[in-house]
C-alpha positions as CSV (number, residue, x, y, z in Angstrom):
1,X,0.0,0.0,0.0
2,X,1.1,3.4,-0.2
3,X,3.1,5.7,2.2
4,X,1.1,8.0,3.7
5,X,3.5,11.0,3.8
6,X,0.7,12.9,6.1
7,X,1.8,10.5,9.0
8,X,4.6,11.6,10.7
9,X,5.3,8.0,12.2
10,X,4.8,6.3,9.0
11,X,7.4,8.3,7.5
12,X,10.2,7.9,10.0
13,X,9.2,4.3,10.3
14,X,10.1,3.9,6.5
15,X,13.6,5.8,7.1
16,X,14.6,4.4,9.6
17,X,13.9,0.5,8.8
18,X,14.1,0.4,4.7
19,X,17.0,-1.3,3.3
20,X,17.4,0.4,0.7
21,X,17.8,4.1,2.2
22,X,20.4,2.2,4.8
23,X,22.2,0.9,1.8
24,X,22.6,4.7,1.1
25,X,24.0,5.6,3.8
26,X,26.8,3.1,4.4
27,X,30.2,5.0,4.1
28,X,30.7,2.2,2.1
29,X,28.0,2.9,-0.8
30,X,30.4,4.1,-3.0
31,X,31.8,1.0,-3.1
32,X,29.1,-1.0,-3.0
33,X,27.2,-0.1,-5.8
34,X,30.1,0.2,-8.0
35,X,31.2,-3.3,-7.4
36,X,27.9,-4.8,-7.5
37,X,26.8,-3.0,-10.6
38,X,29.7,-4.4,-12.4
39,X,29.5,-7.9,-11.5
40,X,25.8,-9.0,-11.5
41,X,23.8,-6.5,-13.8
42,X,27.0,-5.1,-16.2
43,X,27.4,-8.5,-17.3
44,X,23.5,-9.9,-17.3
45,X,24.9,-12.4,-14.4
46,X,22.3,-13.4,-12.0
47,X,24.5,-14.9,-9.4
48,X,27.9,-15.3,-8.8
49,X,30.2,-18.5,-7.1
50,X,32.2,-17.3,-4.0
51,X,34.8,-17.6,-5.1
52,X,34.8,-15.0,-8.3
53,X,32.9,-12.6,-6.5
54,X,35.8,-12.6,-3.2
55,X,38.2,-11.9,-6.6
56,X,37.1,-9.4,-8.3
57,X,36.3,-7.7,-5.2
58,X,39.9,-7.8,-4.2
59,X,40.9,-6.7,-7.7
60,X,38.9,-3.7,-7.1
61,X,39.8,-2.8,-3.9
62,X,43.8,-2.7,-4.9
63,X,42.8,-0.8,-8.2
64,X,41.1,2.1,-5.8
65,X,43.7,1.7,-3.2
66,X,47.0,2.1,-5.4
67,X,44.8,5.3,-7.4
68,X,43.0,7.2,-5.0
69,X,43.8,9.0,-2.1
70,X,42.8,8.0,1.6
71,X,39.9,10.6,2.9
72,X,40.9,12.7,5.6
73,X,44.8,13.2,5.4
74,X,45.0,9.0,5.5
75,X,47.5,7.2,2.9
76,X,46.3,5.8,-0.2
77,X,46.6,2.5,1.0
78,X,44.2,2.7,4.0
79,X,40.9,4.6,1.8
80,X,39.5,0.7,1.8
81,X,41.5,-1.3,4.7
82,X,39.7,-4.0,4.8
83,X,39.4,-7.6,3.1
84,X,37.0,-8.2,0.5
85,X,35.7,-11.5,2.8
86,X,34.9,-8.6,5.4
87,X,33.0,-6.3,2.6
88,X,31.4,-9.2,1.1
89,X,30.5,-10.5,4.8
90,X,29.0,-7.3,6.1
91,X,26.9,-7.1,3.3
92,X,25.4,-10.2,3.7
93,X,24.9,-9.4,7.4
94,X,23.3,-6.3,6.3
95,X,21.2,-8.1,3.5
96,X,22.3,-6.4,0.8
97,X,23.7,-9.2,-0.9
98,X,22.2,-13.0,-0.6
99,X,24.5,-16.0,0.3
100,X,23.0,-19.8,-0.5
101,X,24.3,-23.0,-1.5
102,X,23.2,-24.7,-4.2
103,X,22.3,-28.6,-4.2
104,X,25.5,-30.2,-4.6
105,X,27.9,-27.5,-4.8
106,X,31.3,-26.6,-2.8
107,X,30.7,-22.8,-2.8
108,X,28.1,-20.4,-1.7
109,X,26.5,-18.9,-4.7
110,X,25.4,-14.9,-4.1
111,X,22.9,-12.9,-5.7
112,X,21.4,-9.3,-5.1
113,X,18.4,-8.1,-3.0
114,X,15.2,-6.1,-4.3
115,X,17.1,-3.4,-2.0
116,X,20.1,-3.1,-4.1
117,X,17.5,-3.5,-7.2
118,X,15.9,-0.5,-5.8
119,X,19.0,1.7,-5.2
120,X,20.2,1.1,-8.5
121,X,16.6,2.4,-9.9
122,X,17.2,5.4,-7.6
123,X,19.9,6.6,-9.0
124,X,19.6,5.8,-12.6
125,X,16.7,8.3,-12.0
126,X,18.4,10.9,-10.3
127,X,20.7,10.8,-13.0
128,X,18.7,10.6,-15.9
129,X,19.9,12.7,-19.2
130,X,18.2,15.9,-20.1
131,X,15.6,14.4,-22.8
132,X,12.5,12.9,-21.1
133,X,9.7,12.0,-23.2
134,X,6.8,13.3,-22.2
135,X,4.4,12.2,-25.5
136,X,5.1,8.4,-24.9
137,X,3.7,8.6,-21.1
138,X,0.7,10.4,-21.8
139,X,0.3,8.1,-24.8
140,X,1.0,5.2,-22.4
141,X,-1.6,6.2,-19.9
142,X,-4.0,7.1,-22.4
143,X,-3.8,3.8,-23.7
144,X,-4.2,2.0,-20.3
145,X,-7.1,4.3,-19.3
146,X,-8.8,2.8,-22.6
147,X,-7.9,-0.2,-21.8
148,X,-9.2,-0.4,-18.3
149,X,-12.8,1.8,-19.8
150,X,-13.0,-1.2,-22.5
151,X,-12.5,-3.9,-20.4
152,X,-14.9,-3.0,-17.5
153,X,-17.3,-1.7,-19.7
154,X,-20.7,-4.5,-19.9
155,X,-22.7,-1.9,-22.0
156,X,-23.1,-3.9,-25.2
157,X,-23.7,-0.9,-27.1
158,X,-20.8,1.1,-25.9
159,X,-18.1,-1.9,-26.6
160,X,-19.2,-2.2,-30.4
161,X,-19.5,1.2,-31.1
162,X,-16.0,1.6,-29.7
163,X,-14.6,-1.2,-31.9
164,X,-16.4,0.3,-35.2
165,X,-14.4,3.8,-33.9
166,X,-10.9,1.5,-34.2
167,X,-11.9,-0.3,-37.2
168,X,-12.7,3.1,-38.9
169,X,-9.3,4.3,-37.8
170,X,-7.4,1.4,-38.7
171,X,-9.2,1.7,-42.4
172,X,-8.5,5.1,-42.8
173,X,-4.8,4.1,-41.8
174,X,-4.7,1.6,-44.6
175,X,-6.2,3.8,-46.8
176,X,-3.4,6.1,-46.5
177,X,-0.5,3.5,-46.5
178,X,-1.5,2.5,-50.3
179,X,-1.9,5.7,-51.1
180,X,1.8,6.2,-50.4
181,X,1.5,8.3,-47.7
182,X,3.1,6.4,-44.6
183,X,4.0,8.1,-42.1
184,X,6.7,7.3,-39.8
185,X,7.9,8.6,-36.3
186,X,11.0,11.4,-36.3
187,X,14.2,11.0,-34.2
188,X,12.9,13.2,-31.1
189,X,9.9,9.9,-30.9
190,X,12.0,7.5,-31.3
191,X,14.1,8.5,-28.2
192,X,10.8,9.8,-26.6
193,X,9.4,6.0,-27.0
194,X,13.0,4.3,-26.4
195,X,13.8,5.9,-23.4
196,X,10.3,4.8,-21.8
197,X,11.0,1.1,-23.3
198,X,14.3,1.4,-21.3
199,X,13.1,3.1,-18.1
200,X,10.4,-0.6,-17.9
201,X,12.5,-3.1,-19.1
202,X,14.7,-2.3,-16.2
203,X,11.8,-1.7,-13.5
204,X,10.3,-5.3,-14.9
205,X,13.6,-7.2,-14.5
206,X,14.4,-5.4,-10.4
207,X,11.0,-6.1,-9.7
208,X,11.4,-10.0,-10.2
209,X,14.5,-9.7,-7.2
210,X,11.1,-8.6,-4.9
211,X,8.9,-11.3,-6.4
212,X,11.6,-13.9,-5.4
213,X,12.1,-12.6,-1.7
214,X,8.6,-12.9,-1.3
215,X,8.9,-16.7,-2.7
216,X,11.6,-17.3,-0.6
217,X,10.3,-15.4,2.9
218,X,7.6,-18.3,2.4
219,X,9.9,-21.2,2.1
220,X,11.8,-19.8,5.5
221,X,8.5,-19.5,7.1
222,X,7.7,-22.9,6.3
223,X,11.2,-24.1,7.8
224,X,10.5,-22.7,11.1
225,X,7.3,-23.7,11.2
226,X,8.2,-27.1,10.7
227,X,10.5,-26.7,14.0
228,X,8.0,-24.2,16.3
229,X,4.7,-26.4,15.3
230,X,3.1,-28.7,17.6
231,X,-0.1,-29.1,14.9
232,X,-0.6,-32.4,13.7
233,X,1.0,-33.3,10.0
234,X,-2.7,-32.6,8.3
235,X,-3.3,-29.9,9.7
236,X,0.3,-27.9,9.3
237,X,0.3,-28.6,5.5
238,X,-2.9,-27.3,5.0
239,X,-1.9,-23.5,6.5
240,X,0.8,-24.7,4.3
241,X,-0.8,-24.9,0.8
242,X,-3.4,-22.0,2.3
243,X,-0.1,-19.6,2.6
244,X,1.0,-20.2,-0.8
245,X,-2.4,-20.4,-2.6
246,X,-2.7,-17.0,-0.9
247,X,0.6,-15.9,-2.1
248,X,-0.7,-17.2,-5.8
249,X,-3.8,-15.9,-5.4
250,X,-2.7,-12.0,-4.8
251,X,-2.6,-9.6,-7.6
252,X,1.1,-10.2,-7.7
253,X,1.1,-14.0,-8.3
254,X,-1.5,-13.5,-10.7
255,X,-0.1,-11.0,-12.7
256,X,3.2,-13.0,-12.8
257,X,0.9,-16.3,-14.1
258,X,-0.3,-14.3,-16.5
259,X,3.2,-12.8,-17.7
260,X,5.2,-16.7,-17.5
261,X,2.2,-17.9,-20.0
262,X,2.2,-14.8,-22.0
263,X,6.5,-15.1,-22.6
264,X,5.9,-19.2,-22.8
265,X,4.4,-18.6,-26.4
266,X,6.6,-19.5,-29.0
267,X,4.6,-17.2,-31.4
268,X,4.9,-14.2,-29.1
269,X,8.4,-15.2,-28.1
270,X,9.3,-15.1,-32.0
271,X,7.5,-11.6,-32.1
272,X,9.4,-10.0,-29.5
273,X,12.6,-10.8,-30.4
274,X,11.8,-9.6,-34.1
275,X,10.3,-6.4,-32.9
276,X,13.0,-5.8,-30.3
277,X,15.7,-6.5,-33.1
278,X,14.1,-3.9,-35.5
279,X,14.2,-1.4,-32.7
280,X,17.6,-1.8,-32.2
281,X,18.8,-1.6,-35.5
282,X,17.2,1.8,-36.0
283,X,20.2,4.5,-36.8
284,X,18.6,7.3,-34.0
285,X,18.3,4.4,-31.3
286,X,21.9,3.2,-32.3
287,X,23.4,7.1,-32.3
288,X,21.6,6.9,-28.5
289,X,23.6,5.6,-25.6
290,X,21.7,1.6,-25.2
291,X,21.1,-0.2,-21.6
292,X,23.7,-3.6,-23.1
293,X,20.9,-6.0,-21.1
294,X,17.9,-4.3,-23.4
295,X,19.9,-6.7,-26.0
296,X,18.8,-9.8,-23.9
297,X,15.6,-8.8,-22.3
298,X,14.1,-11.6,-23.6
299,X,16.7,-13.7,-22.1
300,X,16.9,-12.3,-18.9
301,X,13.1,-12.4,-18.7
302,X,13.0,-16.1,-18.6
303,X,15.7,-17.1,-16.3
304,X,14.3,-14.4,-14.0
305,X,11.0,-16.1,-14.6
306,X,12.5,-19.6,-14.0
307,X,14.4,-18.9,-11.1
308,X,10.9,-17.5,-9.3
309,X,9.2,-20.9,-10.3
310,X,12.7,-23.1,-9.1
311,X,11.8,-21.0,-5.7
312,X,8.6,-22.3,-5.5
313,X,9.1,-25.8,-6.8
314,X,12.0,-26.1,-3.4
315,X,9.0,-25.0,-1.9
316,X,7.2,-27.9,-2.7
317,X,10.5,-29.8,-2.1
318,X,10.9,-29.3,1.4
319,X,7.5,-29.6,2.2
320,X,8.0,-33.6,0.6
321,X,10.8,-33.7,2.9
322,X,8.8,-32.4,6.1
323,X,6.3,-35.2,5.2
324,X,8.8,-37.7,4.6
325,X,10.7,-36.7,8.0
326,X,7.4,-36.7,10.3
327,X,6.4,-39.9,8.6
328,X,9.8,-41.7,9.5
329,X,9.7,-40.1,13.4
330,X,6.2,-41.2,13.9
331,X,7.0,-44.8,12.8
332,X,9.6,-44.9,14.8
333,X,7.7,-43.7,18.0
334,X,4.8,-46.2,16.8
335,X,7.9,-48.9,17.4
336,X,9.1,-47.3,20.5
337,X,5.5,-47.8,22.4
338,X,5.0,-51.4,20.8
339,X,7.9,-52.3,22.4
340,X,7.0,-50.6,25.8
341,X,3.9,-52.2,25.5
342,X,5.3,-55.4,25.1
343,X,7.8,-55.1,27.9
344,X,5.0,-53.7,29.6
345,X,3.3,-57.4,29.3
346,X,5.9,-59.4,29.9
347,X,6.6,-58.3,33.4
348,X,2.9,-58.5,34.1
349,X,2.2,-62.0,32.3
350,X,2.6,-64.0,36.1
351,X,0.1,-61.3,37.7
352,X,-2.2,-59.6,35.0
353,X,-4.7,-56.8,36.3
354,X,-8.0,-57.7,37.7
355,X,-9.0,-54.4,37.0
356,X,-11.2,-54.7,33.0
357,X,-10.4,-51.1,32.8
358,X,-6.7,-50.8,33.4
359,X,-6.2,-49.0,30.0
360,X,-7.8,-46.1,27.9
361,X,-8.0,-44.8,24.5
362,X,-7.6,-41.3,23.2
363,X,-10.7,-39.7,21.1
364,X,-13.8,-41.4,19.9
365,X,-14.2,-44.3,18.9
366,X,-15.0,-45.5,15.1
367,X,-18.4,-47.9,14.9
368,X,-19.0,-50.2,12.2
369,X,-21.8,-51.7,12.8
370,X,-22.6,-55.2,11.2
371,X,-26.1,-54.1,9.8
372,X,-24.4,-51.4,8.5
373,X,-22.8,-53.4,5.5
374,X,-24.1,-54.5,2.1
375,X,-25.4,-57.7,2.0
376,X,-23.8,-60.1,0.0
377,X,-25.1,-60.3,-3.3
378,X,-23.7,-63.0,-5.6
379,X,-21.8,-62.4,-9.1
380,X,-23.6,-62.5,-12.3
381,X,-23.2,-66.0,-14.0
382,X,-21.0,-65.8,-17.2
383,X,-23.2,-66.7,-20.2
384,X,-21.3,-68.1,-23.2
385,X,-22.8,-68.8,-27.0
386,X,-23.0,-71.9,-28.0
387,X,-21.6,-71.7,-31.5
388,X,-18.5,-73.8,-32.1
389,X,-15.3,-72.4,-31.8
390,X,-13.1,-72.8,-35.0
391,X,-9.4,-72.7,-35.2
392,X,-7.9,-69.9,-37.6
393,X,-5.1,-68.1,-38.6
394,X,-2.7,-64.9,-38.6
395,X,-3.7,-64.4,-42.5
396,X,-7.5,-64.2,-41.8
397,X,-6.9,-61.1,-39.5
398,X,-7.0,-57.8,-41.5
399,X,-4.2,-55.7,-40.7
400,X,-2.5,-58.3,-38.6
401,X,0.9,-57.3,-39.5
402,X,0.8,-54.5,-37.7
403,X,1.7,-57.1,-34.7
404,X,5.2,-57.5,-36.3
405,X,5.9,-54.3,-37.0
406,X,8.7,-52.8,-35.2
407,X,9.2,-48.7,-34.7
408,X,12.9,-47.5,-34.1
409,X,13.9,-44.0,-33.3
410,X,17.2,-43.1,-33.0
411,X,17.6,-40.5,-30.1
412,X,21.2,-39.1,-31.8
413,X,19.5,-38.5,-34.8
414,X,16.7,-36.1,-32.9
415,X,19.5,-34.6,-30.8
416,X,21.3,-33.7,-33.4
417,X,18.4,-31.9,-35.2
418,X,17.6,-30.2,-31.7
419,X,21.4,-28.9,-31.5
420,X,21.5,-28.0,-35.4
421,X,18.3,-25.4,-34.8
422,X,19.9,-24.3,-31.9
423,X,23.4,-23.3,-33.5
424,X,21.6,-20.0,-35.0
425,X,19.1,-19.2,-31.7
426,X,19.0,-19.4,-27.9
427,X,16.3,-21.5,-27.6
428,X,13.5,-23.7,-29.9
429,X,10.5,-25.0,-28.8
430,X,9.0,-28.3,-29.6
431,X,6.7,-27.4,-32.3
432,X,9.6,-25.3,-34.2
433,X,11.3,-28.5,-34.1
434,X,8.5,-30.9,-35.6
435,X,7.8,-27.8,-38.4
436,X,11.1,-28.0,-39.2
437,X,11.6,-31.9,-39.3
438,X,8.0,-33.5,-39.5
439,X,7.5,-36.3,-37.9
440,X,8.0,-39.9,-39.6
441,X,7.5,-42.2,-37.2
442,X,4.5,-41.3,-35.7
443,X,4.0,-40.3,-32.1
444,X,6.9,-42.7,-31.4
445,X,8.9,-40.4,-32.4
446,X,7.5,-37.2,-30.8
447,X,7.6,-38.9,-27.6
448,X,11.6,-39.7,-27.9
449,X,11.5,-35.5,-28.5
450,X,9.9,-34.7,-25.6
451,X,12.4,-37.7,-23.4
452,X,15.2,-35.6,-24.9
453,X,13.5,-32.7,-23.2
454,X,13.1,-34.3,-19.7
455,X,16.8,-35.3,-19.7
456,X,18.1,-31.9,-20.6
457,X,15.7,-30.3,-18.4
458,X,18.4,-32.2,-15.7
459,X,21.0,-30.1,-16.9
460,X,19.3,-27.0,-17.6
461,X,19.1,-27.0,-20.9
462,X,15.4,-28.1,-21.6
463,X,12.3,-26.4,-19.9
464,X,9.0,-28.1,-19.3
465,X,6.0,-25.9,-18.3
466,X,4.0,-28.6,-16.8
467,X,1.3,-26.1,-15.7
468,X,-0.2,-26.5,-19.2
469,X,-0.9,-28.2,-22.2
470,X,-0.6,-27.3,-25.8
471,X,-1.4,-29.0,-28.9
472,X,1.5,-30.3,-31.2
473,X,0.5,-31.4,-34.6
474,X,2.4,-34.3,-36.0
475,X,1.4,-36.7,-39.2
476,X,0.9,-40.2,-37.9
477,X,2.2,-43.7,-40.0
478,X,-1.1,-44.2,-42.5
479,X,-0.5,-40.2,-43.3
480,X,-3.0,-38.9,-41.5
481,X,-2.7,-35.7,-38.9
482,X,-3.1,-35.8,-35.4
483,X,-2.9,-33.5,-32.4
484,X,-0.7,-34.8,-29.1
485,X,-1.7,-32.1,-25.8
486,X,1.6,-32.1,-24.3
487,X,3.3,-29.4,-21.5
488,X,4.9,-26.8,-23.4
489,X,8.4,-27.2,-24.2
490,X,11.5,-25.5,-24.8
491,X,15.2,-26.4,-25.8
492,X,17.7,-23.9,-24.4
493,X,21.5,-24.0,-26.1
């Protein structure tokens, strides 16, 4: 929700608690920012091992030590006097920068927080050059105010006469194009519209960094939960899946549903690149200083898109493990009391109680009472005809040898179509694959595609969207075309 800048306590609240502003005012921001900036979004890397990161940071430090002067009369070699494990480690203390291990690996791995996202917006803002289009933002908000009118709108009358309006317009548009008279923006829009492509290209890619911390806040919630909670196993995983069907269920996760489907298109992925390659070649965008990671958006937009749904799929993860874990203790304390018990009647099997109630059981009981069940009705007798049963043959079946028919797909021959398509482009999705190579085997042979996909998925260089479906088209053995709904699927190089 918003600050309310009216309340005083609100206010300092915010200044003195936000990350972000405390990020600001470390005597060490300088620093900070300058080394982070060039490690994680200079290069488009998302995270970093330990080990390069402890590196460069000393190869930083010495460059600014040996060329700068100390502050306040000290020598050069005292303005940063300490090691870059103490930098790196009081930024992690401070949460600026996020240290994790990843499954199987002998170094932490470190990535940035939405706060240092948030500074870097900051000051690219407060910085900004002298041109800032003005016509593209009130184009922009024109457009979503139409948008919103249009799509809240259940006047029948008002939509159609709305969408006769843009058919008329987009008429008279065509009209003029064959007429020769096209009309194309000058170089003041084209930096008027780039500049706003580049000012929320880089606001969409930092606000994934605070999708993921709240992902992740979840998944630690879960973890102490797990210690803290003295609910029964039911019960705990359904707050569980209630938190993150909550989470899901908020603007936030729905709008980020929407956007992972919307950039899982091949069609529209195809699109994007096109249009964002035609945008980029244009002389007055080139003669204008480019963002280097508007070159990958598309790129950057799915591994940050990944990443959030790795988050929650560990999510899921260590909820199987908490299930797994309480399963395996409670067995075991089921085996601890049968084995008290037993003790228990062993040194009472010479002198058993007299008492008929010397035990009691927890919680109500569960009745079945005999009159309660079906009664037993007997099977239906099988009937057979009483024609004679002739012997025949293999030849008298039409179509019987199919039987002997045997289908081989070679897998290397598949991979190497998948890795010749993906010499020229980042990525190729399933149906690109079967356009370009039709199928010949029938779904045999799509199947062995999509086992391809599930083994590189291992290695990260397949992805499976198993949220969905979509139809893949593929001619089966007699010639005829068939649709196969599989989860959509992508090939990464």
């Amino acid at each position: 929700m918003p600050l309310d800048f009216a309340n005083h306590t609100d206010v300092k609240w915010l200044l003195d608690h936000d990350r972000t502003l405390a990020l600001l005012r470390k005597q060490t921001a300088p620093l900070l920012l300058t080394f982070l900036f060039s490690s994680f979004k200079q290069t488009n890397s998302p995270t970093r091992s330990g080990s390069d990161l402890h590196a460069r940071l000393n190869d930083l430090l010495f460059a600014l030590n040996d060329g700068q002067p100390g502050t306040a009369g000290e020598p050069a070699d005292q303005h940063y006097n300490r090691s870059a494990k103490q930098y790196i480690e009081e930024w992690v203390s401070d949460q600026l920068l996020r240290r994790y291990y990843e499954p199987n690996a002998d170094e932490a791995t470190y990535e940035l927080t939405p706060a240092v996202e948030k500074a870097f917006l900051w000051l690219t803002e407060l910085t900004q050059s002298e041109f800032v289009g003005t016509e593209s933002r009130l184009l922009n908000i024109f457009t979503l105010l139409r948008e919103i009118v249009q799509n809240t709108s259940v006047d029948q009358a008002e939509r159609l006469a709305e969408l006769e309006r843009e058919k008329r317009r987009i008429e008279l548009e065509i009209n003029r194009v064959r007429a020769g008279n096209v009309e194309t923006y000058d170089a003041s829009r084209i930096r008027d519209r780039f500049s706003l492509l580049e000012d929320t290209a880089g606001r969409l890619l930092a606000d994934f960094r605070q999708i993921e911390h709240n992902f992740r806040e979840l998944n630690q919630q879960v973890r102490q939960d797990q210690v803290r909670t003295n609910l029964s196993k039911g019960r705990f995983l359904d707050d569980v899946f209630r938190a993150q069907d909550a989470i899901l269920e908020t603007d936030q996760g729905r709008s980020f549903t929407a956007f992972w489907e919307f950039l899982m298109n091949p069609s529209r992925q195809d699109e994007f690149q096109a249009m964002l390659g035609h945008v980029l070649a244009l002389p007055d965008v080139q003669r204008v200083q480019q963002d280097r990671q508007l070159s990958r958006l598309k790129s950057s937009l799915i591994d940050a898109g990944s990443r959030v749904n790795r988050i929650n799929h560990r999510l899921m993860e260590q909820l199987r493990r908490y299930v797994d874990a309480r399963n395996y203790r409670q067995g075991r304390r089921v085996a601890e009391l049968i084995r008290q018990i037993d003790q228990l009647a062993v040194e009472v099997q010479a002198d058993p109680p007299t008492d008929k109630a010397f035990f009691t059981i927890d919680g109500k009981p569960d009745y079945e009472i005999v009159w309660e069940r079906n009664l037993f009705e007997p099977p239906l007798p099988t009937r057979f005809e009483s024609a004679e049963l002739q012997e025949g043959s293999a030849a008298d079946i039409a179509g019987a040898d199919r039987l002997y028919e045997q289908v081989y797909v070679d897998t290397n021959v598949l991979t190497d179509r998948i890795r010749r398509m993906l010499r020229n482009r980042s990525q190729v999705s399933l149906p690109d694959v079967v356009a370009e190579y039709p199928i010949e085997k029938g779904l045999t042979e799509l199947l062995v595609y999509f086992r391809i996909a599930t083994l590189w998925e291992r290695d990260k260089k397949a992805y499976i969207d198993e949220s969905r479906t979509e139809a893949v088209e593929y001619a089966t053995a007699d010639g005829h075309t068939a649709l196969a709904q599989l989860p959509p699927t992508i090939y990464l190089r």
